[in-house]
N, C-alpha and C positions, 0 to 999 in steps of 0.2 A: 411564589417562587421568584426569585431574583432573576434578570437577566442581565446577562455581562456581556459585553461585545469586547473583541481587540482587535483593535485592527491592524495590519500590515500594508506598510505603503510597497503600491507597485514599483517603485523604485528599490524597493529594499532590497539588496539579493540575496538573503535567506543563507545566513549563516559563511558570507564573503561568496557565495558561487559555488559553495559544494552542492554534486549534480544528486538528483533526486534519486533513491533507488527503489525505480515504478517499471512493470513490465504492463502491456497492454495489448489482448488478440485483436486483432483488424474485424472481428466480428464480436468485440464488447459490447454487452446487452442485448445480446439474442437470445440468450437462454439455451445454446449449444453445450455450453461445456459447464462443469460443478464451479468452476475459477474461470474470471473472465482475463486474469492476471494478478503479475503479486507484489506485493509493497514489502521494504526492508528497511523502515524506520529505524534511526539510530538512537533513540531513545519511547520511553513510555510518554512521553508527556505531547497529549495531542493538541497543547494550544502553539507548543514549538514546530513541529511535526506535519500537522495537517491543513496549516497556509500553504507550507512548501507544497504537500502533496497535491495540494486543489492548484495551485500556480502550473506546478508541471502537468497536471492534466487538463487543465485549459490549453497550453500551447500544443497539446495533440488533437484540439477539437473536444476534448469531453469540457464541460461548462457544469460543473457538478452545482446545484442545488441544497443536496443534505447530504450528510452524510451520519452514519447508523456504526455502532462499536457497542461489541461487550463491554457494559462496565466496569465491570472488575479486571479488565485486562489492562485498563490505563489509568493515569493519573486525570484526576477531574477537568472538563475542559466545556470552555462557557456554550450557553445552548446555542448562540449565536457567534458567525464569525465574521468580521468586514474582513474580506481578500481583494485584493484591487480592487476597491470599490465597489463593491458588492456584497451581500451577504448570504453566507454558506448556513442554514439551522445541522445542528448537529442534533443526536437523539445516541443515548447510552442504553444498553440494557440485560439485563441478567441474563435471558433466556437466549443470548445470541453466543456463538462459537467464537471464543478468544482468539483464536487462528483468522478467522474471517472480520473485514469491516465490508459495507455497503456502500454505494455510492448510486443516487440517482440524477438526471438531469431530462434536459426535455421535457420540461412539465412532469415528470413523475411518470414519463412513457417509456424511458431507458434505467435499465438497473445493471449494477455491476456488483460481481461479489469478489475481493481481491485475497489472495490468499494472504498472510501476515506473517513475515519470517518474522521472528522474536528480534528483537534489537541486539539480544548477547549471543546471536549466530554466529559462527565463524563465516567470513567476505567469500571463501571460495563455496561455503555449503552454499550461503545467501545468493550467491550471482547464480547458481545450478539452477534451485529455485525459480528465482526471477523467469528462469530462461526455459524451464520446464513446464509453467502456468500457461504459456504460451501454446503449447502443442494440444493436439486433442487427444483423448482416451487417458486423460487424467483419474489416481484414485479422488475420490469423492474426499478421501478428509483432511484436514490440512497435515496432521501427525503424519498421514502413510507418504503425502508428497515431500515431505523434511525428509521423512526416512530414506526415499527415493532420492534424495538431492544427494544427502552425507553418503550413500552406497555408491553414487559414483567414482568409476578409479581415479585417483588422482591421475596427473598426469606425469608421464614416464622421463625421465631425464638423462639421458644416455651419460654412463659412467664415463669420466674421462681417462684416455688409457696411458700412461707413463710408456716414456721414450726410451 
């Protein structure tokens, strides 16, 4: 098998400076909750995608290692990856949940499971999301926490009243 690296200079700011959209529990990698937090990639393609996502989660302290994806949920992306100088092993695979990617660091002693808004989510379901993976007493699968997101009410906009 071939190995392909790409690398991303630390300089680079990943797409002009648009801000990553990654949520993250203060107790990621403890094995508390089904979602340690959720990612809203704007596209399938995880050689675009998941520089950015390992950049934004180094500046939180996580220093991801590898990181793990159903294969068929994305577009093919090399087994290795230089991120700031560094390299990320990636691993694909059938038997994992399209909804979910893995992320470990610390030597292989911290795991995270993030839940995965699809990229053609509407911004308001996506930020719900984001911001729901967060809390504890989470459903377990990523379909029932989408579902949970889009059932929230919008927000109410007071009719304006003619004078």
């Amino acid at each position: 098998m071939t190995t392909i690296t790409r690398t991303v200079p630390a300089s680079e700011g990943f797409r002009g400076g648009i801000d990553v959209r990654v949520s993250l529990r203060d107790d990621a990698g403890s094995g508390r909750s089904a979602f340690d937090g959720a990612w809203f990639p704007r596209s399938r393609d995880l050689a675009v995608e998941l520089p950015e996502l390992i950049a934004a989660l180094e500046r939180r302290g996580v220093r991801v290692e590898r990181f793990t994806y159903a294969l068929d949920a994305w577009q093919p992306v090399p087994r290795k990856l230089e991120v700031q100088g560094r390299t990320v092993r990636t691993g694909g695979f059938r038997s994992m949940d399209p909804g979910v990617v893995c992320l470990l660091w610390a030597g292989g002693t911290r795991r995270a499971d993030l839940l995965v808004v699809p990229p053609e989510t509407d911004v308001l379901t996506g930020a719900r999301a984001l911001r729901l993976c967060t809390r504890r007493g989470l459903p377990s699968s990523p379909s029932m926490v989408l579902a949970a997101a889009r059932s929230t009410p919008l927000p109410q906009v007071p009719a304006s009243r003619a004078v």
